[in-house]
Structures are given as C-alpha cells and as structure tokens.
C-alpha positions in Angstrom: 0.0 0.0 0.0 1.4 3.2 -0.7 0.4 6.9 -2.0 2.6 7.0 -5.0 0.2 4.4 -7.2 -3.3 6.1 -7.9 -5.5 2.7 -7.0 -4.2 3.6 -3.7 -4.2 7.4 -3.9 -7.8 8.7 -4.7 -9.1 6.6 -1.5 -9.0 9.2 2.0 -9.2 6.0 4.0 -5.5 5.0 2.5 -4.7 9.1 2.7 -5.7 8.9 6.8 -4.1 5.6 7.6 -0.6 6.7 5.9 -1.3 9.9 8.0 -0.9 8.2 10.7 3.1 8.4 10.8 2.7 12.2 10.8 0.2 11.8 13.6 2.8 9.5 16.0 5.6 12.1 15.1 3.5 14.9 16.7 2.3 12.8 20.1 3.4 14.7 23.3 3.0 12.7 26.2 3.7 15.1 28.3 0.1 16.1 27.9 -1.4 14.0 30.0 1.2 14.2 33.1 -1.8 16.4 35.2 -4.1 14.0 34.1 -2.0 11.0 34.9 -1.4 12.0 38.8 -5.0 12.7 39.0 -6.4 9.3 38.1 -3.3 7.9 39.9 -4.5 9.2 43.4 -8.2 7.8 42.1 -7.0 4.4 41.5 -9.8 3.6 39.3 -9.7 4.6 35.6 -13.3 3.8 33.4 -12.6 4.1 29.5 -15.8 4.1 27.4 -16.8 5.2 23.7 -18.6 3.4 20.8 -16.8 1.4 18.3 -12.9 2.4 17.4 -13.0 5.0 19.7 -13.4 2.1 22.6 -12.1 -0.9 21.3 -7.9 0.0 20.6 -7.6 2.3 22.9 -9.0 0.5 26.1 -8.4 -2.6 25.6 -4.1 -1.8 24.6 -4.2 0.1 28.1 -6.1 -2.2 30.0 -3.3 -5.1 28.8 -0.8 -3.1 29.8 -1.8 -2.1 32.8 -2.1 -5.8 33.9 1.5 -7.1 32.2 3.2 -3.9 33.9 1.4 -4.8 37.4 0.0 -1.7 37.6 -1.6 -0.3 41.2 -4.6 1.1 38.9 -7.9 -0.8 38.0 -8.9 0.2 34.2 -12.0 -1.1 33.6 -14.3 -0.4 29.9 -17.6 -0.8 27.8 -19.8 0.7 25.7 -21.6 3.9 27.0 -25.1 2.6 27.1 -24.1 0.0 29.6 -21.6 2.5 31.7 -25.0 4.4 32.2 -26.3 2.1 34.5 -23.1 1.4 36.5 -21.7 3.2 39.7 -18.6 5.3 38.3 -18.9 7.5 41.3 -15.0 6.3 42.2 -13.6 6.0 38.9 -12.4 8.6 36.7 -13.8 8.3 32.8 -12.4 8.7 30.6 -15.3 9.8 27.1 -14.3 9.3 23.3 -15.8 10.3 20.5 -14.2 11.7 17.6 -17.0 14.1 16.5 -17.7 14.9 19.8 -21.3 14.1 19.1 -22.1 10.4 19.5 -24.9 10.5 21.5 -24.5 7.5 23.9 -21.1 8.7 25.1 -22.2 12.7 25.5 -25.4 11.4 27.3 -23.2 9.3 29.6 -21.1 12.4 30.4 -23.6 14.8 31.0 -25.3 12.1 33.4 -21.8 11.9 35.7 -21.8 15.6 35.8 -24.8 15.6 37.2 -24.1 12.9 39.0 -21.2 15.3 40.9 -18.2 13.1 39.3 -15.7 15.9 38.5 -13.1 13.2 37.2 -15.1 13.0 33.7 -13.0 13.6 30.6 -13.3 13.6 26.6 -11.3 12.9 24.3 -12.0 14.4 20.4 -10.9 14.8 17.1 -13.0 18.2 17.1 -13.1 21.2 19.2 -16.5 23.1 20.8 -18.2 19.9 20.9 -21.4 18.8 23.0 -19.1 16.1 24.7 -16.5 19.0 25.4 -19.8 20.5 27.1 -20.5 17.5 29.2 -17.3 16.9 30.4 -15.0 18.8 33.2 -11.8 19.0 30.3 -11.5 17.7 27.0 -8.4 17.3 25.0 -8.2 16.9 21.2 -6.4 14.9 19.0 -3.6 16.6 16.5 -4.6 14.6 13.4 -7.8 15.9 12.3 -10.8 14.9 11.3 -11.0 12.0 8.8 -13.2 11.6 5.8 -13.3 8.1 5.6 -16.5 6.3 7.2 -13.8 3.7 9.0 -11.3 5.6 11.6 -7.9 4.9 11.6 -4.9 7.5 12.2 -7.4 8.4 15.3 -7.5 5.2 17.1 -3.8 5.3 16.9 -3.4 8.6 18.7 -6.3 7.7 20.5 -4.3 5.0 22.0 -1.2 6.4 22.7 -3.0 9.2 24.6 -4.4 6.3 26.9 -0.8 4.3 27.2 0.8 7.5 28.0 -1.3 8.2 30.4 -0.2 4.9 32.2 3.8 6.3 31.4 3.6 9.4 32.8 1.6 7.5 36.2 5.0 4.6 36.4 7.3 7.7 35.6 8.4 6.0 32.6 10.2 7.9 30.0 9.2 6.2 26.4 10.8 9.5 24.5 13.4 6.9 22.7 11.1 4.2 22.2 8.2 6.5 20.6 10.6 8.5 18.2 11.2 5.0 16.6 7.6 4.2 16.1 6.9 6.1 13.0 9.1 4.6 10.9 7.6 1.1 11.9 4.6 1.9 11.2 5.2 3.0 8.0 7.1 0.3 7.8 4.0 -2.0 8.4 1.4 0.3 6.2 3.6 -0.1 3.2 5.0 -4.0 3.4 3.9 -6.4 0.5 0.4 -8.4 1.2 0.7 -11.6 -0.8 -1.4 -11.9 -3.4 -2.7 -15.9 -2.2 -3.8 -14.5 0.9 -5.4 -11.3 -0.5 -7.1 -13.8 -2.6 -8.3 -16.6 -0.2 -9.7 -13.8 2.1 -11.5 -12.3 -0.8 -13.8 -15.9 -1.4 -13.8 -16.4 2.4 -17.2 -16.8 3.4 -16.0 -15.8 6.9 -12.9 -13.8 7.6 -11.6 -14.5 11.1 -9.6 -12.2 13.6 -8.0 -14.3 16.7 -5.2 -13.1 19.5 -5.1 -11.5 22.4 -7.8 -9.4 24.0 -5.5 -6.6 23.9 -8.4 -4.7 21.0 -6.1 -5.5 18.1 -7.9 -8.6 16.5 -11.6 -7.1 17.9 -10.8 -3.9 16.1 -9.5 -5.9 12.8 -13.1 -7.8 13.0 -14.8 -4.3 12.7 -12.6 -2.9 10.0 -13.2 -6.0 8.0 -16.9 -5.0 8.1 -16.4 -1.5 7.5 -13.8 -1.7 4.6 -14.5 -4.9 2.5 -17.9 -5.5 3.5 -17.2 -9.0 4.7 -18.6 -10.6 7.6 -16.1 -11.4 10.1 -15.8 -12.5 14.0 -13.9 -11.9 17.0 -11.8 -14.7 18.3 -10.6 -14.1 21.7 -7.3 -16.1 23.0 -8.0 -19.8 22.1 -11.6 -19.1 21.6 -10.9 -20.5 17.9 -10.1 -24.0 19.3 -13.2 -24.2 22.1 -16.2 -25.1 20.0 -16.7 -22.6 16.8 -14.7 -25.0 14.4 -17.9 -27.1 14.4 -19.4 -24.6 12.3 -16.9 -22.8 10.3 -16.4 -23.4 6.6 -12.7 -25.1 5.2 -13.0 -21.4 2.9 -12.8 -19.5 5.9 -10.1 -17.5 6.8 -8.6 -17.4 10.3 -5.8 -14.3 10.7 -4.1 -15.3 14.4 -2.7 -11.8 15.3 0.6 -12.3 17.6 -0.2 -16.6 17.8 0.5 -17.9 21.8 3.7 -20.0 21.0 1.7 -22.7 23.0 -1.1 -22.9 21.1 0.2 -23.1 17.6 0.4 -26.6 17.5 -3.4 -26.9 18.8 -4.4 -24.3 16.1 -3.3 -26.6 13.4 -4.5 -29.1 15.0 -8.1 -28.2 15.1 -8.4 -25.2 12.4 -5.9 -26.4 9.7 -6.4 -30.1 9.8 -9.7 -30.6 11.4 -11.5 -28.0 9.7 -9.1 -27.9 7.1 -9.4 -23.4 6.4 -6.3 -21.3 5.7 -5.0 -20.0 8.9 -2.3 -17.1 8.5 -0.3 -15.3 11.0 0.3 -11.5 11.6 3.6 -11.8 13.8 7.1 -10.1 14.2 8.5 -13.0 13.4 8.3 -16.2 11.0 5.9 -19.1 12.3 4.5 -22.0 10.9 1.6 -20.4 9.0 2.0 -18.1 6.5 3.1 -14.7 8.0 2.8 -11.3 7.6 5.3 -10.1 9.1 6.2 -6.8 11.1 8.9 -4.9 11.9 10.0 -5.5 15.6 8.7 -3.0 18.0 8.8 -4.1 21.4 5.5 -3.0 23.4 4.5 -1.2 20.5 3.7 -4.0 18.4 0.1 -4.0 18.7 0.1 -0.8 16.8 2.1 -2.8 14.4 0.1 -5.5 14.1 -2.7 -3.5 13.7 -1.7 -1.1 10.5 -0.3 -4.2 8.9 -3.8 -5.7 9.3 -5.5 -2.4 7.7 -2.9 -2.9 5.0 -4.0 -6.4 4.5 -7.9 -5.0 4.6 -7.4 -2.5 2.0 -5.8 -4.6 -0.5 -9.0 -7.2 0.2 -11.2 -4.1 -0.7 -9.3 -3.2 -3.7 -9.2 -6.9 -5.1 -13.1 -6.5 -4.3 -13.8 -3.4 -6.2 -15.7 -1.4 -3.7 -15.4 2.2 -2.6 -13.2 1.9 0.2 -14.0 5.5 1.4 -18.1 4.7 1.3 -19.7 1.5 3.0 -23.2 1.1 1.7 -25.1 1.7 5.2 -22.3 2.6 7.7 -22.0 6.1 8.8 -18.9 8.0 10.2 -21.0 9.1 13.4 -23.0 5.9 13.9 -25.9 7.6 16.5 -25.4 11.4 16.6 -27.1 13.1 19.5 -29.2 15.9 17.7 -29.4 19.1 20.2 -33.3 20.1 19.9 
C-alpha cells in the first residue's frame, strides 16, 4: 500500500491511515502528566466510547496495565451499559471523535450531574457537546478523517491512553516513541501476498484471533467496514473451544501475535480438522504463512494492527468497492441531535 500508485491514492481511507506516521511524530505525552497524577491518586480509571474510539484504545491500556502490574484498576464498555453502573470512584475517561455520538455525551452529562468531577473527553474536534459534558477535553492533533472507518485516530487515541499509564510509572518512552513512525510506515507499506489477499476475498468468513488486547476485535470491525465482509472476533483460544464445528474449510482465520503454546493446537483443530487457511500476523516467521512486522517491542500492537489495515485495503481493492463509502455505515453511527 502506498500513496505514489493512484489505485491507492484517490481513497481518503488510505490518505488517513498513511497519516498516521505524521500523527505519531506529533504525540506529546507530556500532555497527559496532570491527568496522569490525578487518576493515579483515584486508582480507578473507566474508558468508554462506541466502536474504534473504545475498542484499541481501552483494551491496549487495560493489557498493559495488567503485564506492567499496575496499582490502577482500568475497567471499559460501551456507554449505554456504563450508564447504568456506579462510576462514582472512577475517573472516565469519554471518546468520540466528532464529539457528538450520542451514547457517550449522554453518559457524560449524566456523571456531571451525578457530581463526578473526574469525567473527561477525548475528540478529534473542538466546541463539541461532549466537550460541554465533560470537566476537560483534550483533542487529538490529526484531524478529522473523511473516511467512514477511523484509523490514524485510534492510533493517537491510544497512545493518549498508554501515555497516560507512562507518565503514572514515571516511565520515559521518548526513545522508544521517536522510533515508532518509521515502523509503522514500515508496516502500512509491506507487501500483502497476493494468495492470501485472494483466499480472504472468497472467504465466506474472515476471522480475527489473539489476544484481547483490541487489536484482533478492532481488525473484525474494519473488515466489516472496509470490505464488507462478515467477520468474527476470536478471543485467545476461543478458535479452538467449540466454533470449528461450524466454520467453513473457505474460511479464513488471521491469528494476530499466535501464543507459541497454542500453535500446534491451532493446526490441530483449524488447519487439519477444519481444514481453512490460517495465517499469522507476527514479528516474526511461524508456521503459517506470516505477515510479518517490523520488531517494535511493546508497540507491536500498533504494528500488528496497521499491517492488518494494509492487508484489509488490499482485500477491498481486489473487491472493487469504494473503500471511502460502505453502503449503510456512517462515520457518526448515532449522533445526538441538540433540539
């Protein structure tokens, strides 16, 4: 995938996700330090939002959190469901990258009146409703985006959330994060083969599977959004426990980062028993055919993930569709209408 061949060119979705290099190389974490100290003396952090806004950037911090043995419970889920929970000792954390999605500014305006001063938003545009509803808002450098599916966002969605958990562990990522750029350009721009671009095209069901970490979930909804192909949401070794008795041997099953344990167990059940295509997206060879990253350390979710949107837009393009305009998705899926 890159900008200098048209086919890629005229789409804003591939415009946006190679945007997203410029969009790490202007990240300042140092934005979130007074935020950081406050939600570390709350030791409770809620992060809620519809969609991409939610699914990458919670779930990456909430991993995180856990593998680093963080002292800070990070808990998240969809706004309508927040509503009817206590978040009276959390602080919450609201995205929504028009600032108008009206589960999340409902939610917010709820805990204000609820007396929680520890509510937050997080935008991709200013003077917003949310920033309204919520005690400080802070938006995002990239911009708007055109295309229906969101991409350089959730990226600087996510390292706004992971910084967050930096700047609480005092941990100084400025050598580490100037690196990241390059990698993911690195990973937006690597060769898809063509086999694989073409199995997943006449898959009756393309699969995401890995870690619970938002990378795989958030690959299931791009696969819907960009290539209009149903697809599911494997989490861990969910792919081995029961769903091979009704997938098809034309399915697809993409294991994002594959558990070294598991492998064998995976080919077991999913290349032998049910006898689909199972490739890997890894930083390093295994024995399915692998896309393969760049190395990044404890950034290669984000890795993983722009390869996979690489992957997604050469499925589209081998499909023939629009990339920039699903048929019934919209880029603000329920927009709160002020009356």
């Amino acid at each position: 995938m890159n900008l200098t061949d048209p086919k890629y060119a005229s789409y804003a979705l591939v415009q946006e996700m190679m945007q997203t290099v410029q969009a790490v190389q202007q990240f300042n974490p140092n934005q979130t330090k007074a935020v950081a100290k406050a939600i570390a003396q709350k030791g409770r952090l809620f992060l809620t939002g519809e969609g991409s806004s939610r699914i990458f950037p919670a779930k990456n911090a909430m991993r995180k959190a856990m593998t680093w043995g963080m002292d800070l419970s990070i808990a998240t889920d969809g706004s309508r469901q927040a509503a009817s929970y206590d978040l009276s000792k959390f602080a919450v954390f609201c995205a929504s990258n028009s600032g108008r999605t009206k589960e999340v500014v409902l939610l917010a305006q709820q805990l204000g009146a609820a007396g929680n001063n520890d509510r937050y938003g997080l935008s991709a545009n200013p003077g917003t409703m949310l920033e309204k509803a919520c005690a400080q808002t802070w938006v995002l450098n990239c911009g708007w985006e055109q295309a229906v599916a969101a991409t350089k966002s959730v990226i600087e969605q996510t390292l706004f959330y992971e910084s967050i958990l930096w700047n609480i562990q005092g941990k100084d990522m400025t050598a580490e994060l100037a690196k990241l750029p390059e990698l993911i350009e690195q990973a937006l721009i690597l060769c898809i083969p063509k086999d694989i671009v073409t199995k997943a095209v006449k898959a009756p069901t393309i699969y995401f599977a890995g870690y619970n970490d938002g990378v795989a979930e958030e690959l299931t909804l791009k696969t819907n959004e960009i290539t209009r192909k149903k697809s599911d949401f494997l989490e861990g070794t969910y792919a081995v426990h029961g769903i091979e008795e009704v997938m098809d041997p034309n399915d697809i099953v993409f294991v994002v980062d594959p558990i070294e344990s598991e492998i064998e167990k995976f080919q077991e059940v999913l290349s032998k028993g049910v006898g689909l295509t199972v490739v890997a997206i890894s930083d390093h060879e295994t024995p399915f055919p692998t896309i393969r990253v760049p190395k990044g350390g404890c950034f290669n979710p984000y890795l993983f993930l722009c390869a996979g949107w690489n992957l997604l837009v050469e499925i589209g393009l081998a499909k023939d569709i629009d990339l920039d305009k699903p048929d019934r998705a919209r880029k603000v899926g329920n927009e709160l209408v002020q009356g």
